[in-house]
VOBA-1610 file (N, C-alpha, C; in pm, whole numbers, padded with zeros to 5 digits, always signed):
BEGIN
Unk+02437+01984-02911Unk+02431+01963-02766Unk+02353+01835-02737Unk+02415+01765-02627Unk+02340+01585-02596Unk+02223+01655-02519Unk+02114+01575-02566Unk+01996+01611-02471Unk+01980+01553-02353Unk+01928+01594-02265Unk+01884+01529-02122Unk+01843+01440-02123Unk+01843+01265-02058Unk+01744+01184-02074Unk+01700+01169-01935Unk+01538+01207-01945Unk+01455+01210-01811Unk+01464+01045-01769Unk+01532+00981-01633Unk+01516+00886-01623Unk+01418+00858-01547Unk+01270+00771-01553Unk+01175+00652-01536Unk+01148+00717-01387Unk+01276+00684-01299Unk+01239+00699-01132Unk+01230+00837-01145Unk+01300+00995-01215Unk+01287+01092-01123Unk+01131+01109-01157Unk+01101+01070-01244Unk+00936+01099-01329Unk+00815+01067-01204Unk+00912+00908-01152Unk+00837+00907-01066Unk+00837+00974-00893Unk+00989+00990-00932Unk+00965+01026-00765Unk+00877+01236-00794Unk+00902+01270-00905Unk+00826+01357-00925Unk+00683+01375-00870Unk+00603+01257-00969Unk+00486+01258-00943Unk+00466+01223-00764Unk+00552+01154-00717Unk+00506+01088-00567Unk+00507+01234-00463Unk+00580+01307-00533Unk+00599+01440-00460Unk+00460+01567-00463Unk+00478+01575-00615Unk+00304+01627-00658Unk+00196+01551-00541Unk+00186+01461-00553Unk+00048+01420-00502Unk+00059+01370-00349Unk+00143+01397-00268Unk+00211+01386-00113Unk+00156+01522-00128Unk+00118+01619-00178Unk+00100+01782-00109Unk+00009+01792-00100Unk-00091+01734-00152Unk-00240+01739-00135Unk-00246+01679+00000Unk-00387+01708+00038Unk-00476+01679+00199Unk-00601+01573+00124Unk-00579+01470+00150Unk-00691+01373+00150Unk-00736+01283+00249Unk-00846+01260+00296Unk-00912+01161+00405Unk-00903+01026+00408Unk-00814+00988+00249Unk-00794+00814+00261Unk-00631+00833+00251Unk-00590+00708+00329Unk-00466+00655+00285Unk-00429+00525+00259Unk-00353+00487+00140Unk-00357+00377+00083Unk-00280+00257+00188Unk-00294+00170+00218Unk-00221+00071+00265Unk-00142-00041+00166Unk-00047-00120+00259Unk+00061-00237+00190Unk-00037-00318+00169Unk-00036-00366-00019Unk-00133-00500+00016Unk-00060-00588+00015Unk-00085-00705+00017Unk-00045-00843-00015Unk+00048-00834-00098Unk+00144-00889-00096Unk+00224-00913-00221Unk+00319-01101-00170Unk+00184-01194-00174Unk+00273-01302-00153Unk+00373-01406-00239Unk+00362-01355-00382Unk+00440-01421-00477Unk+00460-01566-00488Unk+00336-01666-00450Unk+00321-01761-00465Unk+00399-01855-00551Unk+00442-01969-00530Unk+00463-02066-00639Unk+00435-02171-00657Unk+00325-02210-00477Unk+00303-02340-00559Unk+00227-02375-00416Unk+00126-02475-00474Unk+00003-02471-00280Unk+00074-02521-00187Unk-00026-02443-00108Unk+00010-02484+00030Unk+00141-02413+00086Unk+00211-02329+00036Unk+00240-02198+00090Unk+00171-02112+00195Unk+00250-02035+00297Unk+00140-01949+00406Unk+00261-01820+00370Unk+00207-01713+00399Unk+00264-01610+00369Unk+00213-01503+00470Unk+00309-01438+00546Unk+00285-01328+00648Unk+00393-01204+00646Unk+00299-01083+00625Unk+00398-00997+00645Unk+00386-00854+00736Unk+00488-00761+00777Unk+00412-00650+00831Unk+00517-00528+00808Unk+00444-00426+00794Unk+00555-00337+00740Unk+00474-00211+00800Unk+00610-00105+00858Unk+00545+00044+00903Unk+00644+00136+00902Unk+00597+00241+00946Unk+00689+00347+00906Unk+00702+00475+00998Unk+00799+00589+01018Unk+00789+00677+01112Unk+00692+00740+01127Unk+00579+00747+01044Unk+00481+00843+01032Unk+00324+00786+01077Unk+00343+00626+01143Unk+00287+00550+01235Unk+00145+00473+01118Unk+00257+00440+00991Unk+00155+00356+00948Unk+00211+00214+00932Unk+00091+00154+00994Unk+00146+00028+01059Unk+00003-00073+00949Unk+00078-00187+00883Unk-00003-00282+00799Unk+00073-00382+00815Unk-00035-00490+00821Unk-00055-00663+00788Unk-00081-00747+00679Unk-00038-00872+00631Unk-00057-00924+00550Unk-00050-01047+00587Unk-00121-01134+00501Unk-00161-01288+00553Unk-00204-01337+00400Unk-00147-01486+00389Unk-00184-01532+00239Unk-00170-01687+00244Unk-00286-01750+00177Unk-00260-01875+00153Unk-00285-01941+00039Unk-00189-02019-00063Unk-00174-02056-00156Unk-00278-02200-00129Unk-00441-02260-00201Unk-00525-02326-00157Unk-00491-02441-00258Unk-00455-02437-00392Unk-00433-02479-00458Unk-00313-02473-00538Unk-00299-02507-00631Unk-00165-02512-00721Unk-00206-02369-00799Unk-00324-02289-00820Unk-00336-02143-00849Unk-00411-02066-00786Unk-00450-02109-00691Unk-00544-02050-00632Unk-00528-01985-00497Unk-00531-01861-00438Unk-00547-01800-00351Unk-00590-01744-00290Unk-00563-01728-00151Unk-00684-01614-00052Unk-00570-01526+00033Unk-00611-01370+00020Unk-00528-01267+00104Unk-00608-01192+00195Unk-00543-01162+00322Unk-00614-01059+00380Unk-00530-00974+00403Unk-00575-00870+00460Unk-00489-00734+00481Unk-00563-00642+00607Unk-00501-00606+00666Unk-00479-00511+00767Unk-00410-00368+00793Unk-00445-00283+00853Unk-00384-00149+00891Unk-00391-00030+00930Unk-00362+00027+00999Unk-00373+00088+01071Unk-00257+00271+01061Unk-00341+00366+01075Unk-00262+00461+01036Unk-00257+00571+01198Unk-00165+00656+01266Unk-00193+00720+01343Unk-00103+00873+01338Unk-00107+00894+01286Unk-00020+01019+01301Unk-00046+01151+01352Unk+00031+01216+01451Unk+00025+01356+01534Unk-00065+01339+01617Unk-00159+01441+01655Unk-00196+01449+01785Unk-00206+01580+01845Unk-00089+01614+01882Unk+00037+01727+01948Unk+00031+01830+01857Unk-00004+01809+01739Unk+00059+01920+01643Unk-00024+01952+01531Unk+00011+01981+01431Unk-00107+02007+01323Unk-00104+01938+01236Unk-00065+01791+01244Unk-00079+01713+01164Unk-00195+01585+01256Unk-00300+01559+01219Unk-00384+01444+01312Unk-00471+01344+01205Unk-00425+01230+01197Unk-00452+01156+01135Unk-00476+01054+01159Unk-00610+00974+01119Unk-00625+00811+01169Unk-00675+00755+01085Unk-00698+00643+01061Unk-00726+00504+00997Unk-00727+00402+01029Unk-00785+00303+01012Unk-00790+00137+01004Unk-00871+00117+00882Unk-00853+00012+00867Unk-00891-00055+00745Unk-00874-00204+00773Unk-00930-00268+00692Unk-00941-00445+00662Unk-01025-00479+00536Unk-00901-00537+00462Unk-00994-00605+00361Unk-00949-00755+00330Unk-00950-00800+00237Unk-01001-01000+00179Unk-01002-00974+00016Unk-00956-01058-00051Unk-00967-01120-00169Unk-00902-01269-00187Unk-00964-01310-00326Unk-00913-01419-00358Unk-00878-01392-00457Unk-00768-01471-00575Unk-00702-01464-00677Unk-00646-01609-00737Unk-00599-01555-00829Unk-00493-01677-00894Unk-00342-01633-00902Unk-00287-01754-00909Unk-00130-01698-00967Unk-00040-01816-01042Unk+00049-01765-01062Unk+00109-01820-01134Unk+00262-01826-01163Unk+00395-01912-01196Unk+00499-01874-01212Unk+00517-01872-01318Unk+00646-01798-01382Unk+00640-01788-01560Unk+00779-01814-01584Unk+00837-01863-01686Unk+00944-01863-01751Unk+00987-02090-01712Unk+01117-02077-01805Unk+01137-02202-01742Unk+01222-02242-01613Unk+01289-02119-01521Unk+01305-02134-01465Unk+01263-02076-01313Unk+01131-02010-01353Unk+01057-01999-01258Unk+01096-01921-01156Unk+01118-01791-01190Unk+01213-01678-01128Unk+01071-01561-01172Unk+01031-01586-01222Unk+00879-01474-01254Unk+00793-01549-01166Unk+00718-01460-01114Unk+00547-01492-01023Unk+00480-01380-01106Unk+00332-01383-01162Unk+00251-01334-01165Unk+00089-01372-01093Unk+00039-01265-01004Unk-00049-01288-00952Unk-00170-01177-00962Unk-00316-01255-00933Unk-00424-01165-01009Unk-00515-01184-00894Unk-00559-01033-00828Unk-00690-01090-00713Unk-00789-00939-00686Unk-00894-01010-00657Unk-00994-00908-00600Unk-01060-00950-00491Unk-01091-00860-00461Unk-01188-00847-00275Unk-01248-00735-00261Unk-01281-00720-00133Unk-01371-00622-00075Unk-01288-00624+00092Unk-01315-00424+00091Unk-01271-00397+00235Unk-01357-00281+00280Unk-01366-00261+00419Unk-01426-00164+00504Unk-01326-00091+00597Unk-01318+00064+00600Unk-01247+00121+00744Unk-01340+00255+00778Unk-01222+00324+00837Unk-01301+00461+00904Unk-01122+00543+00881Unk-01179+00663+00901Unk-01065+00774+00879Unk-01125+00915+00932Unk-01030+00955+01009Unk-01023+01069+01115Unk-00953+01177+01045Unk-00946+01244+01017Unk-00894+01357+00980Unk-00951+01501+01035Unk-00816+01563+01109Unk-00840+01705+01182Unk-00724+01783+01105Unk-00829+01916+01058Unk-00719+02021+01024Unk-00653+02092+01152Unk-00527+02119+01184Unk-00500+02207+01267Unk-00390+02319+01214Unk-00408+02432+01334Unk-00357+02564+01295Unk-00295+02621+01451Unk-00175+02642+01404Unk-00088+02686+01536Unk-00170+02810+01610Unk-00175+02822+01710Unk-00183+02933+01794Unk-00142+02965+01940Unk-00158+03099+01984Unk-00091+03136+02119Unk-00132+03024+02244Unk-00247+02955+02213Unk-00309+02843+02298Unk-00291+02696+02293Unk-00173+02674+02160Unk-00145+02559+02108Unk-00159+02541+01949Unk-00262+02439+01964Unk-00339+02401+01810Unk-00470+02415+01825Unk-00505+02455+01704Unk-00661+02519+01721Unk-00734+02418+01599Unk-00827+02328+01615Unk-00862+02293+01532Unk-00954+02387+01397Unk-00905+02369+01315Unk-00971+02420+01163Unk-01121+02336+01122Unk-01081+02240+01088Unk-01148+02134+01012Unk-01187+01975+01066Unk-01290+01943+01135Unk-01292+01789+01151Unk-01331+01710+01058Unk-01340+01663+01027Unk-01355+01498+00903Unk-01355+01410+00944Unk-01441+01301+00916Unk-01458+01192+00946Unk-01530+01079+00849Unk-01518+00980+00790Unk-01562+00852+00696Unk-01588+00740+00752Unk-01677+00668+00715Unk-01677+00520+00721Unk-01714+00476+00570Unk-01597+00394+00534Unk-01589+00363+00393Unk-01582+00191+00365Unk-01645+00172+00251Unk-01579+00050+00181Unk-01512+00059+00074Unk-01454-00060+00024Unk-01368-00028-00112Unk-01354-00181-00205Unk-01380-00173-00300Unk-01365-00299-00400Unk-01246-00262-00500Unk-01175-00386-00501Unk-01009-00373-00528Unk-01007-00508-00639Unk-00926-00451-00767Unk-00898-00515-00835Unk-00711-00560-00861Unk-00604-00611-00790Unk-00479-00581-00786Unk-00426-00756-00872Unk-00291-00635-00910Unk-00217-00725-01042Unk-00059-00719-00944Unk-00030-00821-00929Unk+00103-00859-00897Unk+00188-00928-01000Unk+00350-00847-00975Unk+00447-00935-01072Unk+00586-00938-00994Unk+00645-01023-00969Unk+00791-01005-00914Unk+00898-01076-01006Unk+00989-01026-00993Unk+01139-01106-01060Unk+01257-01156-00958Unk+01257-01254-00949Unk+01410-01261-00866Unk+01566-01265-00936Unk+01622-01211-00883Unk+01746-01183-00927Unk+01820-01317-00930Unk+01854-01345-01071Unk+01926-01463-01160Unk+02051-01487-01025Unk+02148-01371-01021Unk+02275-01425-00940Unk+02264-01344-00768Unk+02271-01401-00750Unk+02279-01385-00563Unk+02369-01255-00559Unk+02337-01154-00441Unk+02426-01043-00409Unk+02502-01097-00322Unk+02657-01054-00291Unk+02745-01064-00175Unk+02723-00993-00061Unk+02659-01019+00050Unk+02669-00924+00137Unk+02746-00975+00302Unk+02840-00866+00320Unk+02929-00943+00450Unk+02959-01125+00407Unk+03044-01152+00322Unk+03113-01255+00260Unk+02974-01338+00247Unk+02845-01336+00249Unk+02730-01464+00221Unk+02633-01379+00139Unk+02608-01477+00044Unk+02501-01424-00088Unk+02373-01480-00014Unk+02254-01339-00092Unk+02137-01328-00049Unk+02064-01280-00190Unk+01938-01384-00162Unk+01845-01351-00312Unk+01813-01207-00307Unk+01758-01193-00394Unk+01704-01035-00407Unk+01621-01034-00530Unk+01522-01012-00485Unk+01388-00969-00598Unk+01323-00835-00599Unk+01260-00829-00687Unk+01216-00667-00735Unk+01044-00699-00778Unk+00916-00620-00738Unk+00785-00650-00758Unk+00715-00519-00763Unk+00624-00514-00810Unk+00532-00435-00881Unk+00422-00494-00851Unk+00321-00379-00779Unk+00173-00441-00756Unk+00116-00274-00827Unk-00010-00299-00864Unk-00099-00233-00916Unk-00253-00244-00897Unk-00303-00180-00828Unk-00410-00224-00777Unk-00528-00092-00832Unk-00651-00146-00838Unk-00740-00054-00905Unk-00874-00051-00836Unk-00878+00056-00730Unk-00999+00072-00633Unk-01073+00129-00636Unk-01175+00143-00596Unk-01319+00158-00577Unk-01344+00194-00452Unk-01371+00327-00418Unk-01327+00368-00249Unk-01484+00473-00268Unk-01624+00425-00191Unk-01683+00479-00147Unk-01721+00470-00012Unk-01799+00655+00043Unk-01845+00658+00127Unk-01948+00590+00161Unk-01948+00545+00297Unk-02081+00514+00333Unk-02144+00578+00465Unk-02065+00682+00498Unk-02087+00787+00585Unk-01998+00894+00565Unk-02007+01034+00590Unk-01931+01154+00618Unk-02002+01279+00713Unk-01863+01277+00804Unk-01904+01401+00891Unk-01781+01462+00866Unk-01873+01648+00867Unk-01777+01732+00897Unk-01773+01845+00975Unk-01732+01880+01077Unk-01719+01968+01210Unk-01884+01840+01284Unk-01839+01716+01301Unk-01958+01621+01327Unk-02111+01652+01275Unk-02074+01731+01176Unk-02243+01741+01063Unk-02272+01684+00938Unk-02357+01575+00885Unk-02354+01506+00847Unk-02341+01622+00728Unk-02246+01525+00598Unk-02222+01618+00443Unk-02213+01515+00368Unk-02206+01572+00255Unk-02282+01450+00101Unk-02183+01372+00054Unk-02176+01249+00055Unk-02069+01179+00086Unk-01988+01150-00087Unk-01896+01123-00064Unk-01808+01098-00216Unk-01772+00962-00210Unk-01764+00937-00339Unk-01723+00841-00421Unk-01578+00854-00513Unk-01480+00779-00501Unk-01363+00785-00599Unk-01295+00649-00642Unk-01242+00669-00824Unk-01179+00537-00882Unk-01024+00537-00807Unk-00945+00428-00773Unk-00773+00512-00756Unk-00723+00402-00838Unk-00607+00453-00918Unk-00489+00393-00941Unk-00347+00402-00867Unk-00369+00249-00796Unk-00260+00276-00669Unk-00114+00186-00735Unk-00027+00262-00765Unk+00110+00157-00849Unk+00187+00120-00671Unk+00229+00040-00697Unk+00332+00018-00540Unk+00429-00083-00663Unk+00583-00036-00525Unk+00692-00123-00572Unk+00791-00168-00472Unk+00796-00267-00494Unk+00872-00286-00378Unk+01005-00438-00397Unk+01115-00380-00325Unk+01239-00499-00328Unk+01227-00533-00187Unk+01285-00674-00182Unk+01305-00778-00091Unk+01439-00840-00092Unk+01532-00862+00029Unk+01642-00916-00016Unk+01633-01013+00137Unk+01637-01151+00091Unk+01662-01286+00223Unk+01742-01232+00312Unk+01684-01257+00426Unk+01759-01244+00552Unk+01790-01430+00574Unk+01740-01519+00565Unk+01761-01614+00611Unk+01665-01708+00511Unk+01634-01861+00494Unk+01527-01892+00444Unk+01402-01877+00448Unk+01349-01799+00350Unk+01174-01788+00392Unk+01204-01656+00449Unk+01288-01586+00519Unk+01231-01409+00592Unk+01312-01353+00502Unk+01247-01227+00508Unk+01295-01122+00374Unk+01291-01020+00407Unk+01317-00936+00404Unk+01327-00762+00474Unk+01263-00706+00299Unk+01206-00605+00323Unk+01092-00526+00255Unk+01076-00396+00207Unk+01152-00337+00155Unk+01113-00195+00104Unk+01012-00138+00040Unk+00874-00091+00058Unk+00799-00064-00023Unk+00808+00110-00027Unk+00757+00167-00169Unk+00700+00261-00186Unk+00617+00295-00336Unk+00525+00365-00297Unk+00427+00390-00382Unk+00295+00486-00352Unk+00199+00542-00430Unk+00146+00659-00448Unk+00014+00630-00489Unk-00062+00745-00506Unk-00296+00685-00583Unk-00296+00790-00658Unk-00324+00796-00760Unk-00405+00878-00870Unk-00553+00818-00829Unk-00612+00967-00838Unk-00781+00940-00825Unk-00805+01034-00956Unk-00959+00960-00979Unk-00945+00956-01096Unk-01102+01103-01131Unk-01172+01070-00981Unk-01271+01194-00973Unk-01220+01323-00905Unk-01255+01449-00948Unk-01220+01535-00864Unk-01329+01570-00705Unk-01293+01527-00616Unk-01381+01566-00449Unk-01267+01643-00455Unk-01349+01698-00269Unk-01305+01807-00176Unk-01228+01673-00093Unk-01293+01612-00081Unk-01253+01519+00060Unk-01159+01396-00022Unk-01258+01337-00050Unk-01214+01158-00094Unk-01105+01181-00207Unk-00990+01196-00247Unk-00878+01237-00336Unk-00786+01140-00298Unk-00725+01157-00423Unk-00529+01132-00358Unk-00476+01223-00307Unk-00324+01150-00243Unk-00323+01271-00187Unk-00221+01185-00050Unk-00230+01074-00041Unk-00100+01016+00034Unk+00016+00923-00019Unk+00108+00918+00024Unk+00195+00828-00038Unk+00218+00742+00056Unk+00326+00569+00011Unk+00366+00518+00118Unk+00498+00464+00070Unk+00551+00467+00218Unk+00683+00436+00210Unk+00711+00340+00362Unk+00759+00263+00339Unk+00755+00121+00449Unk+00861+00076+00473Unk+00929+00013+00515Unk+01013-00076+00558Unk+00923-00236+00655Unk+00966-00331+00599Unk+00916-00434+00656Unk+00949-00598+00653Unk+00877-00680+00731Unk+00948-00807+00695Unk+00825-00894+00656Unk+00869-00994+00559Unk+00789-01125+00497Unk+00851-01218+00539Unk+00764-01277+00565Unk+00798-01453+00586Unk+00721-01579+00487Unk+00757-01651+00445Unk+00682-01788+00333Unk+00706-01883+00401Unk+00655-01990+00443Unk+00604-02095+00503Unk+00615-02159+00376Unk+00709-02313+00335Unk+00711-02403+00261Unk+00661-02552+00304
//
C-alpha cells in the first residue's frame, strides 16, 4: 500500500489552527517586509482584515545595505458580543539587506528594534441581559524583535486578463521578546509575565501596476514560556497593498 505524504502546508495550516484556539492578550502584527534592492528606495504598506486588524508599514533603504523600518497597528474586534479585543502597538528597527544570486531575483534582509503597545482583553459570556463580562485584562507592554526576511520573485511573469504580472513569494521570521510592563485584571494590579515568540509569517505579492502590489499575508507565534495571560494564541491573516518608491 502507497503511503500518505503529509504535505508542508496541511502541517502548517494544522498548527495555525492548534494555536488560533487558545485565548491570549497579545496579537502579532504585519511587519515590514520591504525587500530592498538598492538605496534610496521608500517603501509603504498597509494591510487588514475582517476581524479589524488594521497595520502599517514604512521603510527606507539609507544606503546601498542599510535600513530603517517602522511599523504600526492597530487591532479592534467585537464589542457587541463575546468576543472584545484591542490593541495598538508601534515599533522601529534598523537592519541590513541584501540581493542574492546573479540575477537578483533573491532579497535577503536582517533587522532589529524595539516596540511599545497596550492590549484590552474582555472575557464575555452570553446571558438573558446580553453579555456579561467574565474576565477583564489589560497590558502595557514592550517588545525587542529580532526578524529575518527572504523573498523570491518569480523567473516568468503570470498571464492575467491577456497582461503579465510579477509575482513573488516571502518568508519573514521574526524572534520576540514581549514583556510586561504593567498588568491588570478585573482593574487589580497582578504579577506581570514575560514571553520568547517565534512568529513565522508568509506572504505572496503579485504587481498591480509598477511599484503597487496587492499582499496576501498569513502566519502564526509559538511562545516559548508557559503564562496564563502573555501566550500564543493569535493568528494573522491580511490582505493588503505595498508600494516601492524608485
Amino acid at each position: 500500500m502507497r503511503m500518505i505524504n503529509i504535505k508542508p502546508f496541511y502541517i502548517l495550516l494544522f498548527s495555525v489552527v492548534v494555536f488560533s484556539s487558545c485565548s491570549s492578550i497579545y496579537m502579532p502584527n504585519v511587519p515590514a517586509t520591504p525587500m530592498f534592492k538598492e538605496a534610496g528606495e521608500v517603501y509603504v504598506g498597509g494591510h487588514f482584515n475582517a476581524k479589524g486588524n488594521v497595520s502599517g508599514n514604512v521603510g527606507i533603504a539609507v544606503t546601498e545595505n542599510i535600513a530603517v523600518i517602522a511599523n504600526g497597528s492597530t487591532v479592534n474586534t467585537g464589542g457587541s458580543s463575546n468576543e472584545y479585543f484591542r490593541q495598538w502597538l508601534a515599533e522601529g528597527g534598523v537592519g541590513y539587506f541584501t540581493t542574492i544570486g546573479k540575477d537578483k531575483r533573491q532579497v535577503f534582509e536582517m533587522y532589529a528594534g524595539y516596540g511599545i503597545g497596550n492590549s484590552k482583553d474582555h472575557q464575555q459570556r452570553a446571558s438573558v441581559y446580553g453579555y456579561e463580562l467574565v474576565e477583564a485584562r489589560e497590558m502595557n507592554f514592550d517588545k525587542i524583535f529580532l526578524q529575518v526576511n527572504y523573498s523570491s520573485t518569480r523567473k516568468k511573469k503570470i498571464n492575467i486578463f491577456g497582461d503579465k504580472k510579477e509575482l513573488n513569494y516571502g518568508t519573514a521570521i521574526r524572534l520576540s521578546r514581549i514583556g510586561m510592563k504593567d498588568l491588570w485584571v478585573n482593574n487589580e494590579v497582578a504579577p506581570k509575565e514575560e514571553n520568547f515568540f517565534i512568529e513565522p509569517l508568509f506572504f505572496t505579492r503579485m504587481q498591480l501596476v509598477n511599484g503597487l502590489q496587492v499582499q496576501y499575508t498569513n502566519g502564526f507565534n509559538i511562545g516559548l514560556n508557559k503564562n496564563e495571560y502573555l501566550k500564543a494564541g493569535n493568528s494573522v491573516f491580511t490582505l493588503g497593498l505595498v508600494y516601492t518608491f524608485r
